[in-house]
mmCIF file of the N, C-alpha and C atoms, coordinates in Angstrom:
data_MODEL
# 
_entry.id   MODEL 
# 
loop_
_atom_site.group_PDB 
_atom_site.id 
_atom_site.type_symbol 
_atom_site.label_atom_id 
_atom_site.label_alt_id 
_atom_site.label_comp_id 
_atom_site.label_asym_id 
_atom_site.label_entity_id 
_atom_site.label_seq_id 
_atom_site.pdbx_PDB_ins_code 
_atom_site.Cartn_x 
_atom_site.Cartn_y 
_atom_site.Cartn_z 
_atom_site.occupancy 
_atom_site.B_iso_or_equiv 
_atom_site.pdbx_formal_charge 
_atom_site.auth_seq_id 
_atom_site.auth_comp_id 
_atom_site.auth_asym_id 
_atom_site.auth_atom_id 
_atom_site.pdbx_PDB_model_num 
ATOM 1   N N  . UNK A 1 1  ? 82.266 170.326 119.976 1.00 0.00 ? 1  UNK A N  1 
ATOM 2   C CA . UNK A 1 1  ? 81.048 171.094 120.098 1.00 0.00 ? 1  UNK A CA 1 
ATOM 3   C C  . UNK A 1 1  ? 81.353 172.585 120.077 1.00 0.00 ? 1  UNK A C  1 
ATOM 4   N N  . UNK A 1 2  ? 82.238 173.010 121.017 1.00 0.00 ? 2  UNK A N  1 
ATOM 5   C CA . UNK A 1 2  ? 82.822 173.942 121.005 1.00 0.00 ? 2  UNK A CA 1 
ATOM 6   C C  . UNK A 1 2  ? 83.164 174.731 119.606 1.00 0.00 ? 2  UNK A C  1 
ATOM 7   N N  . UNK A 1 3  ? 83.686 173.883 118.804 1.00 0.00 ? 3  UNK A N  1 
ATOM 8   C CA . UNK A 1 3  ? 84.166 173.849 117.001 1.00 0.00 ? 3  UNK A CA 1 
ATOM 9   C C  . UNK A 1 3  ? 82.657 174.529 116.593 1.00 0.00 ? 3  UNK A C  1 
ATOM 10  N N  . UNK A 1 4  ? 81.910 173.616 116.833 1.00 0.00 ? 4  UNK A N  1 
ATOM 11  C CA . UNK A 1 4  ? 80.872 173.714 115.861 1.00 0.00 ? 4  UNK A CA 1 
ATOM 12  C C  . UNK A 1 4  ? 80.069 175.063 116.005 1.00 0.00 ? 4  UNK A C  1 
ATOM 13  N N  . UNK A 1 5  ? 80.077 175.273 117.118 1.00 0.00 ? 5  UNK A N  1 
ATOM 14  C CA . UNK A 1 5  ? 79.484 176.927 117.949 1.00 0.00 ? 5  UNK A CA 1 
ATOM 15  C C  . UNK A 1 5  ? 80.214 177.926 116.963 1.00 0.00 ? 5  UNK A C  1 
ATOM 16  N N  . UNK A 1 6  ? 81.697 177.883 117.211 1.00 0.00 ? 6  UNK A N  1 
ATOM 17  C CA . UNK A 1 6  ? 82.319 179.219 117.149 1.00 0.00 ? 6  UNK A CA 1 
ATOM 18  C C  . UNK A 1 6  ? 82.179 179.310 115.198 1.00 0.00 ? 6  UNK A C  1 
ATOM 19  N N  . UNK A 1 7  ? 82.120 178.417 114.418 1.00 0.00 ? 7  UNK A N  1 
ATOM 20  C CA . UNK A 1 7  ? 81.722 178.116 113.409 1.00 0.00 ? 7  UNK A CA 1 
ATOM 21  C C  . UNK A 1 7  ? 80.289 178.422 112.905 1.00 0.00 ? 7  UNK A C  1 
ATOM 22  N N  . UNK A 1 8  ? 79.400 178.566 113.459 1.00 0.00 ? 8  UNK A N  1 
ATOM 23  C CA . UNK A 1 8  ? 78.289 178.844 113.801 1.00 0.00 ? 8  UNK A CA 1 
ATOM 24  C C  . UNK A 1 8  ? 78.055 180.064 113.873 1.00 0.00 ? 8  UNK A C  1 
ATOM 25  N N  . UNK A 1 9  ? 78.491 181.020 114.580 1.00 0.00 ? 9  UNK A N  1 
ATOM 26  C CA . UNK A 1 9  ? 78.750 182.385 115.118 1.00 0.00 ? 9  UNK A CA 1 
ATOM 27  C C  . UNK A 1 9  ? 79.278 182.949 114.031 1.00 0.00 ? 9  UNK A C  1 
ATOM 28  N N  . UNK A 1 10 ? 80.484 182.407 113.151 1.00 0.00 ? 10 UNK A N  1 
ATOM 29  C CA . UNK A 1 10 ? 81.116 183.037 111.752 1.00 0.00 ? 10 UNK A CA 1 
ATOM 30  C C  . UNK A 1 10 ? 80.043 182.965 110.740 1.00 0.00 ? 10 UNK A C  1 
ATOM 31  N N  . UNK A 1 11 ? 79.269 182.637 110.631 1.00 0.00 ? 11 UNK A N  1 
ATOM 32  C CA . UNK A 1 11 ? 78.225 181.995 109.733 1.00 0.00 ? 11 UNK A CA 1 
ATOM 33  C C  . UNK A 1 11 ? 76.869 183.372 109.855 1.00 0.00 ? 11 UNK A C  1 
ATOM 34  N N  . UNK A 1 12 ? 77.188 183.655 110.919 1.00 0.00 ? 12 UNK A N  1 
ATOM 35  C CA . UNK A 1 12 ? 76.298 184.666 111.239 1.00 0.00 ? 12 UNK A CA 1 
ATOM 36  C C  . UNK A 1 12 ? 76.302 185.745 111.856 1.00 0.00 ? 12 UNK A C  1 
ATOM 37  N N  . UNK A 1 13 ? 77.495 186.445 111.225 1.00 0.00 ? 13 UNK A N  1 
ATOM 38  C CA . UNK A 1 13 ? 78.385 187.477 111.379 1.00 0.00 ? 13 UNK A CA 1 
ATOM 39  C C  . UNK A 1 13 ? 77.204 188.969 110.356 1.00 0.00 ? 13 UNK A C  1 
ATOM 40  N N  . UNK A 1 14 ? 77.328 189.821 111.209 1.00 0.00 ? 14 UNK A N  1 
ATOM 41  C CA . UNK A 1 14 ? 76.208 190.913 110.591 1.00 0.00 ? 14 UNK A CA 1 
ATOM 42  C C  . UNK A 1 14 ? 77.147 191.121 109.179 1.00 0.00 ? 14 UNK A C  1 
ATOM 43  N N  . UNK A 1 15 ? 78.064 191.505 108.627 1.00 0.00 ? 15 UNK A N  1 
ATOM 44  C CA . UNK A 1 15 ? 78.449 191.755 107.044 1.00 0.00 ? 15 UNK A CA 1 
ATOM 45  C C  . UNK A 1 15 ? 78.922 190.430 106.712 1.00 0.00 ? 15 UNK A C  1 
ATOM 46  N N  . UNK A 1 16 ? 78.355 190.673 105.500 1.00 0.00 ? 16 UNK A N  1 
ATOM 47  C CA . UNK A 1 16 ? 78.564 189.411 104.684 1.00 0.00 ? 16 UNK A CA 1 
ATOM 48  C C  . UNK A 1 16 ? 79.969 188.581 104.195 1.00 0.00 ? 16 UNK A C  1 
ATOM 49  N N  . UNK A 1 17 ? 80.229 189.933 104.700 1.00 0.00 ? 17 UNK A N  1 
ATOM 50  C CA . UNK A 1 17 ? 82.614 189.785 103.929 1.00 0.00 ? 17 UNK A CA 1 
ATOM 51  C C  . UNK A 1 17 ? 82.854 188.992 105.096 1.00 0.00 ? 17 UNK A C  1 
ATOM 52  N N  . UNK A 1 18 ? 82.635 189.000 105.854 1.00 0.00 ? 18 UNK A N  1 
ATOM 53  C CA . UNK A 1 18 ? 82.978 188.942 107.148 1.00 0.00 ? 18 UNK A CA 1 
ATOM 54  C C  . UNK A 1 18 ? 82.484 186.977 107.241 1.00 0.00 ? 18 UNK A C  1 
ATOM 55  N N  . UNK A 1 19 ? 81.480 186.976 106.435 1.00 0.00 ? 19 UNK A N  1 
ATOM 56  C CA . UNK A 1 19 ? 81.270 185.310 106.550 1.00 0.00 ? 19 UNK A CA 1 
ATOM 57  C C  . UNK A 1 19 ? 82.140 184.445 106.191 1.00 0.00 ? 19 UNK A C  1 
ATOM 58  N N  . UNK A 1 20 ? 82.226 183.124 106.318 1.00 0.00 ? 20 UNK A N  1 
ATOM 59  C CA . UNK A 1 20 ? 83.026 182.233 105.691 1.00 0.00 ? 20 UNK A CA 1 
ATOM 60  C C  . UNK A 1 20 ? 82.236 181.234 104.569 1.00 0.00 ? 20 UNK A C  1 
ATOM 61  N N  . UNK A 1 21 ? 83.262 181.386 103.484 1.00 0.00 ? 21 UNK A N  1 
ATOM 62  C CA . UNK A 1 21 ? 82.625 180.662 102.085 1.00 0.00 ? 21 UNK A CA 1 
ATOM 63  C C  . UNK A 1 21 ? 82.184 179.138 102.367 1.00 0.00 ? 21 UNK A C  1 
ATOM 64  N N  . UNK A 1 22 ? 81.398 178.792 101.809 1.00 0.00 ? 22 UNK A N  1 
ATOM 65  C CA . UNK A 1 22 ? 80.853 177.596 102.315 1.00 0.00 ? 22 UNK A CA 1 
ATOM 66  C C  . UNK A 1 22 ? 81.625 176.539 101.652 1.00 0.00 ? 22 UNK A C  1 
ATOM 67  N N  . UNK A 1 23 ? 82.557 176.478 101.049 1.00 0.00 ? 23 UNK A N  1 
ATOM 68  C CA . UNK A 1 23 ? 83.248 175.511 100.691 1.00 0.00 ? 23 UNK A CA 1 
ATOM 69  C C  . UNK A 1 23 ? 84.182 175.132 102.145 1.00 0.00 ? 23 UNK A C  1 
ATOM 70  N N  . UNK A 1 24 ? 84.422 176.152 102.783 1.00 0.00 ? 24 UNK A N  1 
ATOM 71  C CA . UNK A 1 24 ? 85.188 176.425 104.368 1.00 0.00 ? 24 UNK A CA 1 
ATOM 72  C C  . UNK A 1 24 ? 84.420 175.901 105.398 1.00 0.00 ? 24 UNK A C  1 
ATOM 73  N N  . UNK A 1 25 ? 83.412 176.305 105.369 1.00 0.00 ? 25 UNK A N  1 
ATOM 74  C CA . UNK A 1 25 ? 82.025 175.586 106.384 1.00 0.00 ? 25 UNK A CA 1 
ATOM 75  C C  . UNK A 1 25 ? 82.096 174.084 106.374 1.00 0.00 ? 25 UNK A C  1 
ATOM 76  N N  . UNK A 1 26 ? 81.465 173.894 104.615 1.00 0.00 ? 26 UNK A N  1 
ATOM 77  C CA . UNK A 1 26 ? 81.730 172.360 104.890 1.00 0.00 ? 26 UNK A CA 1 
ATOM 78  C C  . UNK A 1 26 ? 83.266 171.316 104.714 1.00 0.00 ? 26 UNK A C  1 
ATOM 79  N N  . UNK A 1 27 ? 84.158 172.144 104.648 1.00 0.00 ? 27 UNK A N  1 
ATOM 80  C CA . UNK A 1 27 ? 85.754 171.527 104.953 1.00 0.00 ? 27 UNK A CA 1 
ATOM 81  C C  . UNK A 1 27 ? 85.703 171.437 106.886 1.00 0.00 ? 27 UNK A C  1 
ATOM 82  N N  . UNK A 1 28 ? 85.621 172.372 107.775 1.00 0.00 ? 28 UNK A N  1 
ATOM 83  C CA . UNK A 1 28 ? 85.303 172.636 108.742 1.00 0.00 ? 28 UNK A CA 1 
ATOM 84  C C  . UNK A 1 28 ? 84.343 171.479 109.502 1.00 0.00 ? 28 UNK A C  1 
ATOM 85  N N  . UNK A 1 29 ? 83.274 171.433 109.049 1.00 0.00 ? 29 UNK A N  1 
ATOM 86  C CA . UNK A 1 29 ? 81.918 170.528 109.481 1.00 0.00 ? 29 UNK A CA 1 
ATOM 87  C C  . UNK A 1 29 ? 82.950 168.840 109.456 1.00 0.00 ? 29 UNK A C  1 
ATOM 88  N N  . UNK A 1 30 ? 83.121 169.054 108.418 1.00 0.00 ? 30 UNK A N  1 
ATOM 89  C CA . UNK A 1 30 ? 83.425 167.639 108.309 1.00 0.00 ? 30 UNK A CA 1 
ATOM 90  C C  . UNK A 1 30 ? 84.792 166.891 109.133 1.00 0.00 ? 30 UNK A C  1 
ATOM 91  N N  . UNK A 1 31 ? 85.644 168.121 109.047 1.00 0.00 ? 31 UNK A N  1 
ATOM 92  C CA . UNK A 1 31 ? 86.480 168.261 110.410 1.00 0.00 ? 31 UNK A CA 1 
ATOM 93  C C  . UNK A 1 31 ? 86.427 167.947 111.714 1.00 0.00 ? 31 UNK A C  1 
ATOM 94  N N  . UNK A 1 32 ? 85.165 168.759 112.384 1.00 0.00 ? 32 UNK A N  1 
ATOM 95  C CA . UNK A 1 32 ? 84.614 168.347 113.552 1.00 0.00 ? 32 UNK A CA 1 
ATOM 96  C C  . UNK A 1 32 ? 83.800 167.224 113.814 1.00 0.00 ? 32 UNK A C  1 
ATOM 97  N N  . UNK A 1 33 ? 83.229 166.578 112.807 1.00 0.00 ? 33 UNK A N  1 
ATOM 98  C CA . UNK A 1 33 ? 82.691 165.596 112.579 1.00 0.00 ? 33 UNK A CA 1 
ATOM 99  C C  . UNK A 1 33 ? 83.706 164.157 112.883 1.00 0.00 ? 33 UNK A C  1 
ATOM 100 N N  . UNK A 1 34 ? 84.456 164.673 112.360 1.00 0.00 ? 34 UNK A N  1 
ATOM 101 C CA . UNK A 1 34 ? 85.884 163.677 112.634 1.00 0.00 ? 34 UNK A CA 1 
ATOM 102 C C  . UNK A 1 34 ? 86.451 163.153 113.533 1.00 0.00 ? 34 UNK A C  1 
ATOM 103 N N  . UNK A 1 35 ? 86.887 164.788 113.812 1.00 0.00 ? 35 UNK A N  1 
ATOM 104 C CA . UNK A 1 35 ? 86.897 164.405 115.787 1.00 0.00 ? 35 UNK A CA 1 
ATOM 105 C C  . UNK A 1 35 ? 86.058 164.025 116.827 1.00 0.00 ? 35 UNK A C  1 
ATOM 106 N N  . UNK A 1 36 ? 84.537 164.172 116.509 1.00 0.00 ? 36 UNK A N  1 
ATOM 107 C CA . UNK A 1 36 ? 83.846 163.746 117.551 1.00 0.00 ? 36 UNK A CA 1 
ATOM 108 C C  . UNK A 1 36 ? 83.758 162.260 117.335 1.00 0.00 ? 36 UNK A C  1 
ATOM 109 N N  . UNK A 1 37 ? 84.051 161.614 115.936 1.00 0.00 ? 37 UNK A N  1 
ATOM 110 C CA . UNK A 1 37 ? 83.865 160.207 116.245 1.00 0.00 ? 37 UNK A CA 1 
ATOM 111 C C  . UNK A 1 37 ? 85.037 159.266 116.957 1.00 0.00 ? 37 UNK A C  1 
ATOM 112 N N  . UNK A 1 38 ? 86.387 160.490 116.511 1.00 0.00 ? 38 UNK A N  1 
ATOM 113 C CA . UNK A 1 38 ? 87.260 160.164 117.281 1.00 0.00 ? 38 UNK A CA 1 
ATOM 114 C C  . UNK A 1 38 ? 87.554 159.443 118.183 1.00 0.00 ? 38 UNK A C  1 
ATOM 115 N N  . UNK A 1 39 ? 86.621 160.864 118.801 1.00 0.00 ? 39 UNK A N  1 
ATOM 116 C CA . UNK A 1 39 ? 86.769 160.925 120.757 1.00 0.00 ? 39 UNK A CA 1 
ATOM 117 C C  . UNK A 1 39 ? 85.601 160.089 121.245 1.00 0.00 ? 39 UNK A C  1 
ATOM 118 N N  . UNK A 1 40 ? 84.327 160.332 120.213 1.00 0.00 ? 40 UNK A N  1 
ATOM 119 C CA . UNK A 1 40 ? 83.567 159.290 120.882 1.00 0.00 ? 40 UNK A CA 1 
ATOM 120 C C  . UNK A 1 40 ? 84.038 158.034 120.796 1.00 0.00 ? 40 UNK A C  1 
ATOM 121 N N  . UNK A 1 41 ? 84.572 157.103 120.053 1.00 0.00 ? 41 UNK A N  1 
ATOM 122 C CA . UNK A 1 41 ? 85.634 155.719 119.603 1.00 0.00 ? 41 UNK A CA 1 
ATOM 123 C C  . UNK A 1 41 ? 86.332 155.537 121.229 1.00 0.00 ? 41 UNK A C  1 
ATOM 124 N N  . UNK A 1 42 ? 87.252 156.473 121.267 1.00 0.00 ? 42 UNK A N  1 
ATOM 125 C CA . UNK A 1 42 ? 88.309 156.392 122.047 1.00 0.00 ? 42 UNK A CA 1 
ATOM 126 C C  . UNK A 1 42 ? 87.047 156.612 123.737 1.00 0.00 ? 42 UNK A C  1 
ATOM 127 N N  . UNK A 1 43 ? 86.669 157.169 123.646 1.00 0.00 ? 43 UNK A N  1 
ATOM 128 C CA . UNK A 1 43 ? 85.725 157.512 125.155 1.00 0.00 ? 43 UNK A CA 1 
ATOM 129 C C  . UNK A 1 43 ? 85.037 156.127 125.460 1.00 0.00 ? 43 UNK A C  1 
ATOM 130 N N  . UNK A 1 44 ? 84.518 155.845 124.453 1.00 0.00 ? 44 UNK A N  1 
ATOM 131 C CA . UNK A 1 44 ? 83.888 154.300 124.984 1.00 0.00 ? 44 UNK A CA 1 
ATOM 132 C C  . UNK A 1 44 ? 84.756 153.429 125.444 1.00 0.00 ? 44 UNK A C  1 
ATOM 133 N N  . UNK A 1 45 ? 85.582 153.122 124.811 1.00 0.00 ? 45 UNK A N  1 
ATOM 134 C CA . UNK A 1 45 ? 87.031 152.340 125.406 1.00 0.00 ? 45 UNK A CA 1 
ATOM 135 C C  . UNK A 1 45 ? 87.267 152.901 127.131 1.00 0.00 ? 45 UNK A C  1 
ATOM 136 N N  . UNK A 1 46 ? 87.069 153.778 127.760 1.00 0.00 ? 46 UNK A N  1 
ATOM 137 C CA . UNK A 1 46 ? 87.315 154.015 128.483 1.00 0.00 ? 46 UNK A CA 1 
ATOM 138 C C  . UNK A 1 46 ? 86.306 153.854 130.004 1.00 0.00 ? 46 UNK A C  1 
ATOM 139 N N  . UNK A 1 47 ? 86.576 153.656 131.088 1.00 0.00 ? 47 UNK A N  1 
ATOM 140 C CA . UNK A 1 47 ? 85.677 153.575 132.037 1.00 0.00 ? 47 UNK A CA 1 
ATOM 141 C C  . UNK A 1 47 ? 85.147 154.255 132.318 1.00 0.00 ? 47 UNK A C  1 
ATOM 142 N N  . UNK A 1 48 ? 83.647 154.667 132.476 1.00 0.00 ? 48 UNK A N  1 
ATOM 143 C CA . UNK A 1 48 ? 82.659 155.628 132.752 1.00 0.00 ? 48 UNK A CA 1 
ATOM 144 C C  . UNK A 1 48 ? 82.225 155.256 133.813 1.00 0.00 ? 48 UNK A C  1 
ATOM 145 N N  . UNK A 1 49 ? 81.736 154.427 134.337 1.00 0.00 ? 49 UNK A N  1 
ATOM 146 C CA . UNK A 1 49 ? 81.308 153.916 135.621 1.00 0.00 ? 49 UNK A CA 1 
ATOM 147 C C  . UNK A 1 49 ? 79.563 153.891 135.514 1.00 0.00 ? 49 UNK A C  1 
ATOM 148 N N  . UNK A 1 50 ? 79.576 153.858 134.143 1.00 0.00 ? 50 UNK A N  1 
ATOM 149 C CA . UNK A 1 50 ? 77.421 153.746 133.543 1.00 0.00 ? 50 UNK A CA 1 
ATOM 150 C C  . UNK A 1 50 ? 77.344 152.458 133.225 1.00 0.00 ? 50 UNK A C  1 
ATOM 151 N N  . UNK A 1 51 ? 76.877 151.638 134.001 1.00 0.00 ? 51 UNK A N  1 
ATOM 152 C CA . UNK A 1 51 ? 76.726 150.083 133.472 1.00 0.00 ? 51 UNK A CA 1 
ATOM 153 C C  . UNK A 1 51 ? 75.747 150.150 132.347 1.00 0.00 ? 51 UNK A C  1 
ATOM 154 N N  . UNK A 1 52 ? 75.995 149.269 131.091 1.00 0.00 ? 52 UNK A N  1 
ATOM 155 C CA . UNK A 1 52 ? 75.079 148.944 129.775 1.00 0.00 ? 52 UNK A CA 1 
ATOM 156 C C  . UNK A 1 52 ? 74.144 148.550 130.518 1.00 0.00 ? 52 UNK A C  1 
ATOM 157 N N  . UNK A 1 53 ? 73.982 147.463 131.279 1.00 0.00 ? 53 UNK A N  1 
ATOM 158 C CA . UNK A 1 53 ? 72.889 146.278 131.577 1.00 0.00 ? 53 UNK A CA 1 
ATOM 159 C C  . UNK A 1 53 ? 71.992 146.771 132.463 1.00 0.00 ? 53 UNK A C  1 
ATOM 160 N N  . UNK A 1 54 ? 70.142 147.125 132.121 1.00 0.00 ? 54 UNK A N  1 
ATOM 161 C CA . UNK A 1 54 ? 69.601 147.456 132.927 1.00 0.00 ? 54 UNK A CA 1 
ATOM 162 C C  . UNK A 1 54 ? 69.236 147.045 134.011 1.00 0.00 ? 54 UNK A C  1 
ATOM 163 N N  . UNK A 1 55 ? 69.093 148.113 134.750 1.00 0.00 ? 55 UNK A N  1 
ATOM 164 C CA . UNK A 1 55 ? 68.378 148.080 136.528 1.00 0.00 ? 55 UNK A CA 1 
ATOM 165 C C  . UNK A 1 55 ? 67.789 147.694 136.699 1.00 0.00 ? 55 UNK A C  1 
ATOM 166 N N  . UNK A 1 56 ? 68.369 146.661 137.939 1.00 0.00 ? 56 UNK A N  1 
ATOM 167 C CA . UNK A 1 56 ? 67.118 145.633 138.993 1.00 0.00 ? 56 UNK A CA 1 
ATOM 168 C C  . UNK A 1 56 ? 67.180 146.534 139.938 1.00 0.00 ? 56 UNK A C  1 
ATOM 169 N N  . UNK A 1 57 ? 66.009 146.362 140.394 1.00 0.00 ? 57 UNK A N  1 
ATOM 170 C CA . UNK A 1 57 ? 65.268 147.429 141.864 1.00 0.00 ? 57 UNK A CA 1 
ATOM 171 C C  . UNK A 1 57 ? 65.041 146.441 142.828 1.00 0.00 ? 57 UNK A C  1 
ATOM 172 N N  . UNK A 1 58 ? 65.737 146.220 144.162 1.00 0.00 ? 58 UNK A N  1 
ATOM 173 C CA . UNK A 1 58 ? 65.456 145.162 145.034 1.00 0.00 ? 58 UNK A CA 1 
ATOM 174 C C  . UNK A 1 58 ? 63.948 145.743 145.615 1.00 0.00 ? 58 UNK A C  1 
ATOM 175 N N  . UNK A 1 59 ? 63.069 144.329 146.380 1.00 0.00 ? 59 UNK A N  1 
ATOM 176 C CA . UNK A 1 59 ? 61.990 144.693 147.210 1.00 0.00 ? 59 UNK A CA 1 
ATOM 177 C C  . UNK A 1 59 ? 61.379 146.008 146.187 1.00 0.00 ? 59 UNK A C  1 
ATOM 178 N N  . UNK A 1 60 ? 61.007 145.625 144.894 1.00 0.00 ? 60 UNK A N  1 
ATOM 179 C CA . UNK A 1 60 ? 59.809 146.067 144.351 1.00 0.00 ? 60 UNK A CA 1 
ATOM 180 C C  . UNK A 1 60 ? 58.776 146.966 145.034 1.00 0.00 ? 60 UNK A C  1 
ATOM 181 N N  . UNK A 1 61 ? 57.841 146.126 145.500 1.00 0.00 ? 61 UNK A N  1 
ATOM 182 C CA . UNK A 1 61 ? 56.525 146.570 146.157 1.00 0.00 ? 61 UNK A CA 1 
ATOM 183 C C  . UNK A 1 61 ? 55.547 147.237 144.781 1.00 0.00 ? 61 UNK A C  1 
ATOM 184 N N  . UNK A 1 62 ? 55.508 147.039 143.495 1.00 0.00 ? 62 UNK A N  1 
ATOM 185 C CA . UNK A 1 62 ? 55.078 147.295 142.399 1.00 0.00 ? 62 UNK A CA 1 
ATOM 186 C C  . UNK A 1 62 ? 54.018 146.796 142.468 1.00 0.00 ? 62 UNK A C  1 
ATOM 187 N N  . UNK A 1 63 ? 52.913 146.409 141.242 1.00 0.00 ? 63 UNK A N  1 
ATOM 188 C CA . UNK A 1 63 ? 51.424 146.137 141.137 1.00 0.00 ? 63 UNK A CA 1 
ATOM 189 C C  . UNK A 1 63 ? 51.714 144.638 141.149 1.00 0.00 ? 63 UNK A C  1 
ATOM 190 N N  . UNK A 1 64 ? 52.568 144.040 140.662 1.00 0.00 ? 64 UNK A N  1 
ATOM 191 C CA . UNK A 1 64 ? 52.933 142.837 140.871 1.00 0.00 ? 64 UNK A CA 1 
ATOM 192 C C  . UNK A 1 64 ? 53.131 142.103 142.202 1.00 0.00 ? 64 UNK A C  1 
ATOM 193 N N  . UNK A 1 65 ? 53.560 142.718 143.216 1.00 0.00 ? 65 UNK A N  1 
ATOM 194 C CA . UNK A 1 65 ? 54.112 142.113 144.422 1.00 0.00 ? 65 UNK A CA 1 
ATOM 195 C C  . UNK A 1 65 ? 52.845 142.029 145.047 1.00 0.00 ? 65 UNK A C  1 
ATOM 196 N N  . UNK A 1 66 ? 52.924 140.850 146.078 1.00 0.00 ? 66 UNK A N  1 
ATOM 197 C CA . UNK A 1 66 ? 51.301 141.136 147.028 1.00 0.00 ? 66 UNK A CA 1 
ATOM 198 C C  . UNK A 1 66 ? 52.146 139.754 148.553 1.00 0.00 ? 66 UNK A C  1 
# 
């Protein structure tokens, strides 16, 4: 994300010399793109402690209960 910001910021640099050619942008983009599927790949593999399976709520008391 970080990548994509500071990439971002070059892109919109007040003189134009100063920009980066867009053949660089999208070599770049696709770069970071890379790595985030990476890390997202590799992050799921890993323990987060967010269960997939949704929430039961004990003792309700909802429109249902009586």
């Amino acid at each position: 994300m970080v990548a994509m910001l500071q990439l971002a910021l070059s892109c919109a640099a007040a003189a134009p010399e100063q920009r980066p050619k867009i053949v660089y942008v999208v070599k770049m983009i696709d770069e970071v793109r890379a790595c985030g599927v990476e890390a997202s790949a590799s992050a799921s593999h890993e323990s987060s402690g967010v269960s997939d399976s949704p929430a039961v709520s004990e003792g309700g008391g909802g429109a249902l209960s009586q």
